[in-house]
C-alpha positions in Angstrom: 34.1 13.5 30.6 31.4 15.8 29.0 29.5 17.9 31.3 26.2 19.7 30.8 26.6 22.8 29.2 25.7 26.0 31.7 22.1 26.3 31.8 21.1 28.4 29.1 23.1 27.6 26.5 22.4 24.1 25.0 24.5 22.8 22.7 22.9 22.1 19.6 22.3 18.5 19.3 24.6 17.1 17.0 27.8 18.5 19.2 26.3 16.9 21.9 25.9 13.6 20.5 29.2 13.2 19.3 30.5 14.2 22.8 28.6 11.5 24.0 29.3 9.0 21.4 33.4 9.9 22.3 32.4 9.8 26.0 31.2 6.5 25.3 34.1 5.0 23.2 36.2 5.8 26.4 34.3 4.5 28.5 33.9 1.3 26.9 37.7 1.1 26.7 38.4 1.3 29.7 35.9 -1.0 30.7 37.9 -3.2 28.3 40.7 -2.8 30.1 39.4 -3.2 33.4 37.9 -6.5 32.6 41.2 -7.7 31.2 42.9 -6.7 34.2 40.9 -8.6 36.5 40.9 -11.9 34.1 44.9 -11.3 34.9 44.8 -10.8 38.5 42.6 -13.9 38.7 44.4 -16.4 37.2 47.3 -15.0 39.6 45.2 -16.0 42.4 45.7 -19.8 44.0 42.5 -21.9 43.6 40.6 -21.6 46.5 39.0 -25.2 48.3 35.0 -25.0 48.8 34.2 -24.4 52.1 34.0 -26.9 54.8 30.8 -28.9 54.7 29.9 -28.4 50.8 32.1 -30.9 50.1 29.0 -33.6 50.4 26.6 -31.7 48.5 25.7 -32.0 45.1 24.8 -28.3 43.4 22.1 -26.5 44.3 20.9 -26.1 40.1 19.9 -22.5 39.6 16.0 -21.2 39.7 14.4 -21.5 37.0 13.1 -17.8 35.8 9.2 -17.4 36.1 7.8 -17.6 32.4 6.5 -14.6 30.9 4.4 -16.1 28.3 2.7 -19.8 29.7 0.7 -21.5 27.6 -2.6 -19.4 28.6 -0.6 -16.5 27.5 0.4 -18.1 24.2 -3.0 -19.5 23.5 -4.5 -15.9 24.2 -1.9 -14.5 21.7 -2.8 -17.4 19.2 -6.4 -16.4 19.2 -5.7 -12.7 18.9 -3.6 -13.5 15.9 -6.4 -15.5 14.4 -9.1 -13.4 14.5 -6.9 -10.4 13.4 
């Protein structure tokens, strides 16, 4: 892994981004590898039954995310983009 040079001496910018950018390829490969690994060691694993007393229950559907932009803040956005 790349590690900070002592302080004092920086490394002039360019080294350090390609020390990142190779940090970076590695880690992403092994975070490839990693996530293939566990795909593996999951399909080796026996299905597992739901637990006892969800077996009557539909789903719980998941929340749905607050809305950034509602209609008042699209209208507000419409009007700004009219008058500009």
């Amino acid at each position: 892994m790349a590690t900070p040079p002592p302080h004092g001496t920086p490394l002039p910018p360019g080294h350090e981004l390609a020390l990142l950018d190779r940090e970076l390829a590695q880690l992403d490969a092994r975070r490839a590898y990693l996530l293939a690994r566990r795909d593996w060691l999951l399909r080796l694993l026996p299905p597992v039954p739901a637990p006892h007393g969800w077996a009557g229950h539909a789903p719980v559907p998941p929340a749905r995310p607050n809305e950034a932009s509602g209609p008042g803040a699209q209208n507000v956005l419409l009007t700004l983009g009219a008058v500009l």
